[in-house]
C-alpha positions as CSV (number, residue, x, y, z in Angstrom):
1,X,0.0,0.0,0.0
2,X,1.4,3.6,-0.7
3,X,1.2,5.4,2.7
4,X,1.8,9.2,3.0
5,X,2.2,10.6,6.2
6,X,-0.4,13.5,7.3
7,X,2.3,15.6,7.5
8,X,3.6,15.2,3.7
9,X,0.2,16.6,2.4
10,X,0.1,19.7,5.0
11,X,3.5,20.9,4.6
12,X,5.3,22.9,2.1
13,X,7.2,19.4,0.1
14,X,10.5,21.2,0.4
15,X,9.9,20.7,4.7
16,X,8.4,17.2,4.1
17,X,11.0,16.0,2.7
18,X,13.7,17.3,4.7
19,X,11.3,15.4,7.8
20,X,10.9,12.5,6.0
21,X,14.6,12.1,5.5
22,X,15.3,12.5,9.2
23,X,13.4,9.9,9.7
24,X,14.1,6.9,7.3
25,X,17.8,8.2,8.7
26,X,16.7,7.6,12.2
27,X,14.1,4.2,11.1
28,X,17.3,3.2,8.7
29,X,19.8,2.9,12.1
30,X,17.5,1.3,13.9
31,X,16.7,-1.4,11.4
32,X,20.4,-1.9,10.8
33,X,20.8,-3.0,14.2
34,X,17.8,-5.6,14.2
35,X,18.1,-6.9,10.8
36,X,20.7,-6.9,7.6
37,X,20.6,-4.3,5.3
38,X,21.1,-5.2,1.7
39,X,22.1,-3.3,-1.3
40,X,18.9,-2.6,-3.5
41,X,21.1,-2.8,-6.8
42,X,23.4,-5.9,-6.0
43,X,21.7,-7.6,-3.2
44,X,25.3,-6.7,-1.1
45,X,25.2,-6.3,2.6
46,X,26.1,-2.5,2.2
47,X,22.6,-1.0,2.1
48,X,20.4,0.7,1.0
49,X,23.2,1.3,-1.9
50,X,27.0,0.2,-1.8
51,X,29.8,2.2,-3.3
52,X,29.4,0.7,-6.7
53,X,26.0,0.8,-7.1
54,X,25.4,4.5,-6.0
55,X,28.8,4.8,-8.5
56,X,26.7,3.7,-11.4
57,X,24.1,5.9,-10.3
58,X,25.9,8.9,-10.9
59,X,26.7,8.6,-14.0
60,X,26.0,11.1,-16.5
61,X,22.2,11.5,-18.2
62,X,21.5,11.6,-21.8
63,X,19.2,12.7,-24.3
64,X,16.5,10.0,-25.3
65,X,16.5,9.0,-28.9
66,X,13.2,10.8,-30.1
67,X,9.4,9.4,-30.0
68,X,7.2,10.6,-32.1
69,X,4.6,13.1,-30.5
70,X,6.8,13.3,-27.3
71,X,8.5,16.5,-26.0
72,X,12.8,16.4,-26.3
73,X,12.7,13.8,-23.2
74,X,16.1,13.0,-21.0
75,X,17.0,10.4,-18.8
76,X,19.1,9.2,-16.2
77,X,20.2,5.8,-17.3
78,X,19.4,2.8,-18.5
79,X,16.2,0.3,-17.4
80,X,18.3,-3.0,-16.7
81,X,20.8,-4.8,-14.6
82,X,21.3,-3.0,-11.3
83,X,19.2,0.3,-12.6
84,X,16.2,-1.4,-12.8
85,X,16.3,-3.4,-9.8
86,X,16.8,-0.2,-7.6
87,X,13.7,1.7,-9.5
88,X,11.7,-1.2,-8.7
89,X,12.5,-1.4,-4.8
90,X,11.7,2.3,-4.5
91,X,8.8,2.5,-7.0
92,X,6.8,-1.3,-6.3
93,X,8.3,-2.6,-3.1
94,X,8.5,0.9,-1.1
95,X,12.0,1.3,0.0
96,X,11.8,5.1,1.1
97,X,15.5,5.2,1.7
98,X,16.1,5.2,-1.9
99,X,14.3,8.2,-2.7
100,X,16.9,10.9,-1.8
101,X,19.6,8.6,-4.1
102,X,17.4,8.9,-6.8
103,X,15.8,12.5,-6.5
104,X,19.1,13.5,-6.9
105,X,19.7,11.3,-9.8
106,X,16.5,13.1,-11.4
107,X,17.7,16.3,-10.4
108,X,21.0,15.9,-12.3
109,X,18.7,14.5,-15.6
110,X,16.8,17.8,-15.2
111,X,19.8,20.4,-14.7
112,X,21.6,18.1,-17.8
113,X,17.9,19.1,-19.9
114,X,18.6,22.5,-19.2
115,X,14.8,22.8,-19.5
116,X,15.1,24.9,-16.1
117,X,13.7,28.1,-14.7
118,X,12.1,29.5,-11.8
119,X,9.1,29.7,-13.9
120,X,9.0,26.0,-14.7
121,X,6.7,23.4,-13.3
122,X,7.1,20.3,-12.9
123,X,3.7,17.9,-13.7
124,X,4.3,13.8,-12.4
125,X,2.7,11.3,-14.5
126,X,0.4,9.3,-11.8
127,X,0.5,6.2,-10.8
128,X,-2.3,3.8,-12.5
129,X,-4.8,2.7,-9.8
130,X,-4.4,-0.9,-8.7
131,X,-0.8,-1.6,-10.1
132,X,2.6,0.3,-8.2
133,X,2.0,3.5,-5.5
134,X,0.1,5.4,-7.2
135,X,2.4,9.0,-5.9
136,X,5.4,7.1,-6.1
137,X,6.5,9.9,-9.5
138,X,5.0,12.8,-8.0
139,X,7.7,11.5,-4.5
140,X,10.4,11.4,-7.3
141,X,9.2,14.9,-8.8
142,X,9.0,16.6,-5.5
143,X,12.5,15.2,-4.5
144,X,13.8,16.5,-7.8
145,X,12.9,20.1,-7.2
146,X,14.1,20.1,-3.8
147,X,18.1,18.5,-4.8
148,X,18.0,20.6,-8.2
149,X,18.1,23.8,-5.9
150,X,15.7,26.7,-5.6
151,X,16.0,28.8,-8.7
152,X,15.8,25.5,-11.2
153,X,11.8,25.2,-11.0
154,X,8.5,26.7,-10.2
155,X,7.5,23.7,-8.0
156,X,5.0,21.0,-8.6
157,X,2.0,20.1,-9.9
158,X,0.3,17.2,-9.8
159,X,-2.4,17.9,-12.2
160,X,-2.5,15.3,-14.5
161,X,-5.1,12.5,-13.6
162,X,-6.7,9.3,-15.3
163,X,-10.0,9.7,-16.9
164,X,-11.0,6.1,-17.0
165,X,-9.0,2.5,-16.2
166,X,-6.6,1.3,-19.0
167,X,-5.5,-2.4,-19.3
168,X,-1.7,-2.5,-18.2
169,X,1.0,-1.7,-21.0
170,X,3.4,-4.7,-20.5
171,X,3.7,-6.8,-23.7
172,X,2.3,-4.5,-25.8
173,X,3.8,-2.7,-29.2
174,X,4.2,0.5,-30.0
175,X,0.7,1.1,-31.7
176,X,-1.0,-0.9,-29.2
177,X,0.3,0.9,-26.0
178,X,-0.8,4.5,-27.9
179,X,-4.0,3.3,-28.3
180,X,-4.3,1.9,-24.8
181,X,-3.4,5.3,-23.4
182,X,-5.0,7.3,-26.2
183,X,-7.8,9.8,-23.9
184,X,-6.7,8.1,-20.5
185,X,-5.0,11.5,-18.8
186,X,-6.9,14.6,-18.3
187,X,-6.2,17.5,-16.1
188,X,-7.6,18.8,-13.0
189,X,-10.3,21.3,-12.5
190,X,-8.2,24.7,-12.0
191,X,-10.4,28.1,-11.3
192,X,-12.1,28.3,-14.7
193,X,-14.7,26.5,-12.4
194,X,-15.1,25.0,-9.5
195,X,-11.5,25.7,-7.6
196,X,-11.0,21.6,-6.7
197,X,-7.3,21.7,-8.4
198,X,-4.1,20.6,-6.4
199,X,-3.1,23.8,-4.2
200,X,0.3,25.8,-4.8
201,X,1.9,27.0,-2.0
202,X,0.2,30.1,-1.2
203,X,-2.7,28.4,-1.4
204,X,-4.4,29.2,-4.5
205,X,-5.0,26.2,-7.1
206,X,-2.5,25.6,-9.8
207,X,-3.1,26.6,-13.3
208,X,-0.8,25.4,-16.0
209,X,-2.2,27.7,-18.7
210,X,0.4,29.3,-20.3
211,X,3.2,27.8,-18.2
212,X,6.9,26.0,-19.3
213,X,6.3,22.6,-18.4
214,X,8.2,19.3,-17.7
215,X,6.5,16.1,-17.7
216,X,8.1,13.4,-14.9
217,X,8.1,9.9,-15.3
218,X,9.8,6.8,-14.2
219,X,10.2,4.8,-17.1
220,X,10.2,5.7,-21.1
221,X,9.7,2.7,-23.2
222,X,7.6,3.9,-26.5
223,X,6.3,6.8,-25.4
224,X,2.9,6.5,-25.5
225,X,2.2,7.5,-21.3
226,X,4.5,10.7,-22.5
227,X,2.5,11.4,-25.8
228,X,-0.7,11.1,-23.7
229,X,0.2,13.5,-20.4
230,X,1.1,16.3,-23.8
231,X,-1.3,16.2,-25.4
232,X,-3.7,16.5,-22.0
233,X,-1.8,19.4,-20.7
234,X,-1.2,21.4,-24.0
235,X,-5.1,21.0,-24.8
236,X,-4.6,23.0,-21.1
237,X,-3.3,25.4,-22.8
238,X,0.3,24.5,-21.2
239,X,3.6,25.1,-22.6
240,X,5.0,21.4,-22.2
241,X,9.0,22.2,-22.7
242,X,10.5,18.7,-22.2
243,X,10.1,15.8,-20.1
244,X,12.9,14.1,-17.7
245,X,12.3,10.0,-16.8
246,X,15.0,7.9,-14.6
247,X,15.0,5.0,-17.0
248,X,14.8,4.3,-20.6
249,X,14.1,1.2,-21.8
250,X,16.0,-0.1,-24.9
251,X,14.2,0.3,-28.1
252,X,14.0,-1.8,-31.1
253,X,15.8,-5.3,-31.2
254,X,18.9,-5.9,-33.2
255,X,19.5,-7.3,-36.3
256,X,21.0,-10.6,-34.3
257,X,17.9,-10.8,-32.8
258,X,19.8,-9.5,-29.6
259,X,18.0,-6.9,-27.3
260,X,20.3,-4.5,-26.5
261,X,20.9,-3.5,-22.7
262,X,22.0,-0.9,-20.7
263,X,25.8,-1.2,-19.0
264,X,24.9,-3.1,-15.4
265,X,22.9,-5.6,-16.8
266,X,21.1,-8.0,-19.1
267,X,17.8,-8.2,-21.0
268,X,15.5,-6.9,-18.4
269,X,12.9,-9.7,-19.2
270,X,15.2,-12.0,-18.0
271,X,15.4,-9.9,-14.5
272,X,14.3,-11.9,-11.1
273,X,12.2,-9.6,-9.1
274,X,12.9,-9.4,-5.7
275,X,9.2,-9.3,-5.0
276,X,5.7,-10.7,-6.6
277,X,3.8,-7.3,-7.5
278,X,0.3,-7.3,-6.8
């Protein structure tokens, strides 16, 4: 279950956070001296990340290779080998101590962009119901403004929502996965109406009309989740500037019939998860 404590929806996220990593510092000790702590990338007893594993972390980000309809998208590695395997303890199996490691991975992918600017906002593809925590992006994006300093964004906004429920995208092609997300992703009520939109900081509800945007996400595979969060929030009448992800997943297959991988790792088919997602 994705639990949020009271505190992390009443606070400025710049505060929560700074809270919240006091205490998965304090809960981290503690748990170290009852039970072995593991590496999340290499399964080592150095956790939550050894020396090599936060090593391959901060390597440098890169620009995507383009999708159509997508904004210019960067990312901050690759979705395999011991990459993948520490998104997936953060993002499906809730390790909260991973989420300063890779906020600051995302906030390097975001300074790299150079799509920066106190007057940018940063808008978190959500989480689908039923399948991983549903704010786990939106943690990720908040993170991200708070390690990329104060001057780099205009905050967050979590305005994007689904319309209706989609079948899941795994083991679908290209075409199939835009049509499965084709419509999904609308935005919020802002105060053309009704003011029920998410609430900036001074209390008034976000409006993205007009405003430089970056899309968040965890993973870029196709593009389709991407195409779909643009074209809901330029239909908004927002700006959408770029879009920053911490994984991209290898494209096409090679000619041997090989799938190409990212350095740290094989074919992520072949991956073991460390857990059985619901």
């Amino acid at each position: 279950m994705d639990h949020e404590p009271v505190f992390a929806r009443r606070w400025p996220g710049r505060y929560a956070l700074r809270v919240r990593d006091l205490l998965l510092t304090f809960a981290a000790a503690l748990l170290d001296l009852l039970l072995p702590s593991l590496c999340a990338g290499c399964g080592g007893p150095e956790g939550p990340l050894c020396a090599d594993c936060r090593t391959l972390l901060a390597r440098g980000p890169h620009p995507c290779a383009p999708r159509a309809g997508c904004p210019p998208v960067w990312a901050a590695g690759g979705h395999a080998g011991r990459e993948r395997r520490v998104l997936l303890a953060y993002k499906e199996h809730g390790d909260g101590r991973l989420l300063r490691p890779l906020g600051e991975r995302l906030a390097r992918t975001l300074l790299a962009s150079r799509r920066t600017g106190p007057d940018v906002l940063l808008v978190p593809v959500p989480g689908r119901r039923g399948g991983a925590p549903r704010r786990a992006v939106a943690r990720l994006a908040r993170a991200c403004v708070l390690y990329a300093g104060p001057r780099a964004t205009g905050g967050v906004a979590p305005v994007l929502r689904y319309r209706h429920t989609e079948r899941g995208q795994v083991g679908l092609g290209r075409a199939e996965r835009l049509t499965n997300r084709a419509g999904t992703l609308g935005v919020v009520p802002t105060d053309r109406g009704r003011a029920r939109g998410p609430r900036n900081r001074s209390g008034g509800v976000v409006d993205v009309r007009g405003r430089r945007v970056v899309v968040v996400d965890d993973v870029l595979t196709t593009g389709a989740t991407l195409m779909e969060a643009t074209r809901a929030l330029r239909e908004e009448g927002a700006r959408v500037i770029g879009a920053v992800v911490l994984a991209e997943r290898e494209r096409p297959t090679r000619p041997s019939g090989r799938r190409p991988t990212s350095a740290g790792g094989s074919d992520p088919r072949s991956e073991r998860r460390f857990y059985k997602a619901p």
